[in-house]
C-alpha positions, 0 to 999 in steps of 0.5 A, spaced: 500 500 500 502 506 498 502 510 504 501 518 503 501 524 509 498 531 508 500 535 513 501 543 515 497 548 519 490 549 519 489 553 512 493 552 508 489 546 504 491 539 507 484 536 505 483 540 497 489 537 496 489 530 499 483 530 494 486 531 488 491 526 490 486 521 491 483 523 484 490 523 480 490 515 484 482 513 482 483 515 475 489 509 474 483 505 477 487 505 484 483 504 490 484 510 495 482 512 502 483 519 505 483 519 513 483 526 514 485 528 522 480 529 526 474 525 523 468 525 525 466 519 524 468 516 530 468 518 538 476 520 538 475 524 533 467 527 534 472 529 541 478 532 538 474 537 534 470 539 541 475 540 544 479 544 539 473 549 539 474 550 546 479 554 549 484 554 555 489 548 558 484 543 559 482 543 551 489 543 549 490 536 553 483 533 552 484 536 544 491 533 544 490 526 547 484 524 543 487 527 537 493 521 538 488 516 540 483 518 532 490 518 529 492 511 531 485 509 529 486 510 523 493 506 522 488 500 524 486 501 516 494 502 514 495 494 519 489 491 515 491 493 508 483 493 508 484 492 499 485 499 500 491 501 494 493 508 496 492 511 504 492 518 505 493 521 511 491 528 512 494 532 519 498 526 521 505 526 524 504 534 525 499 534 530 505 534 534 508 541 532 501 544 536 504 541 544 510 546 547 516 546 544 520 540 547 515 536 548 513 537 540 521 535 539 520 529 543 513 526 541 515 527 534 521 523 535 517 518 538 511 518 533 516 517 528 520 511 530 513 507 532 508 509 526 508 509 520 511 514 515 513 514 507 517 517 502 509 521 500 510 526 505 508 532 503 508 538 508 503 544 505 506 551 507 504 559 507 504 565 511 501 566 517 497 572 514 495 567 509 492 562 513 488 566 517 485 570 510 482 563 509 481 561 516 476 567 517 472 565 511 470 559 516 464 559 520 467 556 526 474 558 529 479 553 533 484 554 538 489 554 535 487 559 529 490 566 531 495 569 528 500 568 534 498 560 535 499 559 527 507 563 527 509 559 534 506 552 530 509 553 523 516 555 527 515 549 530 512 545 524 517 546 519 523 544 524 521 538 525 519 537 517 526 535 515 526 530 509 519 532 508 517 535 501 514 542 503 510 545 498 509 552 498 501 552 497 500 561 497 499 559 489 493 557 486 491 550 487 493 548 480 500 551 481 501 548 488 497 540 485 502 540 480 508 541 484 506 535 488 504 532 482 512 533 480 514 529 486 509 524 486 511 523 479 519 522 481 517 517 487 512 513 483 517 512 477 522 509 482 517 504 485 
């Protein structure tokens, strides 16, 4: 199964471009499916994103841990390889940039080495400014969605996202799809 992470700070089009790389996948007659972080299709997830709308110590911990607790749900289909070709995982590893500074560095390592991770792993990317233009065309604002929270985390994202592809995504959607296209194109060529 091919495994492809999605991932990057709210606003930045992790799930428009999960699904034109489901689409890229399904047009070659390949099974694909998305798991986007949190889901609401489960109680870690329906949990996570309450939280996420709350504020304060107390959601940021409950909102951390069931987020873990979603995403490793999640990784039951990678195991079960469910007839599934192409696995995309959206808001995965990078969930970690969110925690404070050392303990990011720290569950990250810790994710990293006892989860699975691909050569597919695609860390979208743009300008704080850029991020809240689009996240205030949203009905509904998460904690972490302030000018403040989204330059602490993507400081913070982008040092634990070496050997990740980052792509910049303040183009339009089809300049910044073609050059995860490019990338998609190499490694699938060497497979």
């Amino acid at each position: 199964m091919r495994l492809i992470i999605v991932d990057g700070l709210d606003g930045v089009g992790k799930d428009t471009h999960a699904c034109l790389i489901r689409d890229r996948y399904e047009k070659k007659g390949e099974n694909v499916v998305i798991r986007s972080h949190p889901e609401s299709d489960n109680f870690y997830g329906r949990e996570t994103k309450k939280a996420l709308l709350g504020k304060g110590k107390i959601n940021r911990l409950i909102a951390s841990v069931f987020y873990a607790f979603d995403v490793l749900r999640s990784l039951r289909m990678y195991y079960r390889n469910q007839n599934c070709d192409t696995l995309i995982l959206v808001r995965y590893l990078m969930g970690t940039a969110y925690l404070p500074k050392g303990l990011a560095q720290f569950t990250y390592g810790v994710f990293e080495r006892f989860v699975p991770t691909s050569e597919y792993m695609f860390f979208l990317d743009a300008e704080p400014d850029e991020l809240l233009e689009r996240i205030k065309r949203r009905k509904e604002r998460e904690m972490f969605e302030t000018y403040g929270e989204l330059v602490k985390v993507r400081e913070k994202a982008i040092d634990l996202a070496r050997g990740w592809y980052i792509i910049d995504t303040a183009q339009p959607v089809e300049k910044t799809f073609s050059c995860i296209e490019d990338v998609l194109d190499l490694i699938d060529d060497r497979e």
